[in-house]
DODO-384675 format. One record per residue (C-alpha): x, y, z. Coordinates in steps of 0.5 Angstrom, whole numbers, plus 500, padded with zeros to 3 digits. Layout:
// DODO-384675
XYZ ...
This chain:
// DODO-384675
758941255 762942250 765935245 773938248 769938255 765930254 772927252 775929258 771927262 769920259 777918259 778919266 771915267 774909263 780910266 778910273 775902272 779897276 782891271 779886275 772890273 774891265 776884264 769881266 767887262 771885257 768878256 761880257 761886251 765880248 759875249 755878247 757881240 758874238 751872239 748878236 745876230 748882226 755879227 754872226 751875219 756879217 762876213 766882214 769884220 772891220 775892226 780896231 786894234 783897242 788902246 790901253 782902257 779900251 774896250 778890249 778888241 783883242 779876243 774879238 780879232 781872234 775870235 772873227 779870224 778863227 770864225 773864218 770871218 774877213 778881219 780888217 783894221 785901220 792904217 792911216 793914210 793922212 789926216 782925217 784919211 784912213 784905209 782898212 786893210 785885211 789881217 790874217 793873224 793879229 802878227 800882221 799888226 804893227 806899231 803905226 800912227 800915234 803908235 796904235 797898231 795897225 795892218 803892215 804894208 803888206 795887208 791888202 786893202 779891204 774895199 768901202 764897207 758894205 751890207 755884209 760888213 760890221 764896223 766896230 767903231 772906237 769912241 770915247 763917250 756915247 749916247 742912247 741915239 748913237 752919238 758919238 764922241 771920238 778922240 777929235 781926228 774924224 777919222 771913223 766920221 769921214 771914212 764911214 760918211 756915205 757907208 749906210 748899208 754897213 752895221 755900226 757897232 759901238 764897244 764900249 764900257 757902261 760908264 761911257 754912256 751919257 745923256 746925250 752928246 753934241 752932234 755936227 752935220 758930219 758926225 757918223 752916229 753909230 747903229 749899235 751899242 754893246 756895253 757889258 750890261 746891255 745892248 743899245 739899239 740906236 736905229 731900230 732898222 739897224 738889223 734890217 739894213 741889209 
């Protein structure tokens, strides 16, 4: 199947999941983010304001903040260009490119990732290798390009894991993903990486 092909057909797969399914699922991915000692090491926590089906990153935001740990989320800057600014609060949010929320102009820039940041990175469909398929803008892909040291972790339901999806030389693949079943270790050196 073609990337096009793939998307489709995982947003209907993510959408079709029942409120009452996605909230316990939410809780379970959450859960299971925070006792996952690559989080617990990070300082830095860069994130993403989830969307409407998404897996919800809203208790994550709050919980990083409250841990005390740096919270930055996207704010685009042009096409495929996107900076990560630093919040404070999640009041710091507001509506921005395509209407996702995003850090106000008054969030300071938080610097390239590093070994103490974890990136939590928005997909659409994943496989076992970390391949990913986002919504088409290469936004994550061209910002994360050249960022090994950081841990790249997916967050996502089960039903978004497929056999395997098709990769271009400039895709990112992800090190980690956390669905409400399991943990996917996609680079066993993942947590060796710092």
């Amino acid at each position: 199947m073609l990337k096009k092909e793939i998307r489709e057909k995982y947003r209907c797969v993510r959408k079709e999941i029942s409120p009452d399914v996605r909230k316990e699922a939410d809780e379970r991915i959450a859960d299971r983010l925070f006792s996952e000692p690559a989080y617990r090491e990070a300082r830095f926590i860069y994130c993403y304001a989830s969307l409407e089906d998404e897996a919800d990153t809203h208790r994550i935001i709050e919980e990083a903040l409250r841990q005390g740990k740096r919270v930055a989320l996207p704010r685009v800057r042009g096409k495929h260009r996107m900076e990560f600014c630093f919040i404070k609060s999640p009041a710091d949010l507001r509506p921005g490119f395509l209407g996702i929320r995003e850090p106000g102009p008054w969030c300071p820039k938080a610097p390239a990732p590093h070994s103490e940041t974890m990136v939590l990175v928005p997909g659409v469909a994943f496989d076992r290798n970390g391949g990913r398929i986002g919504y088409g803008g290469g936004y994550y892909d061209a910002y994360l390009s050249g960022h090994a040291q950081c841990i790249k972790a997916a967050l996502a339901y089960s039903a978004q894991i497929t056999a395997e999806v098709p990769a271009e030389p400039e895709d990112v693949n992800v090190d980690m993903i956390i669905t409400e079943k399991e943990l996917i270790v996609c680079h066993q050196d993942c947590r060796e990486i710092r």
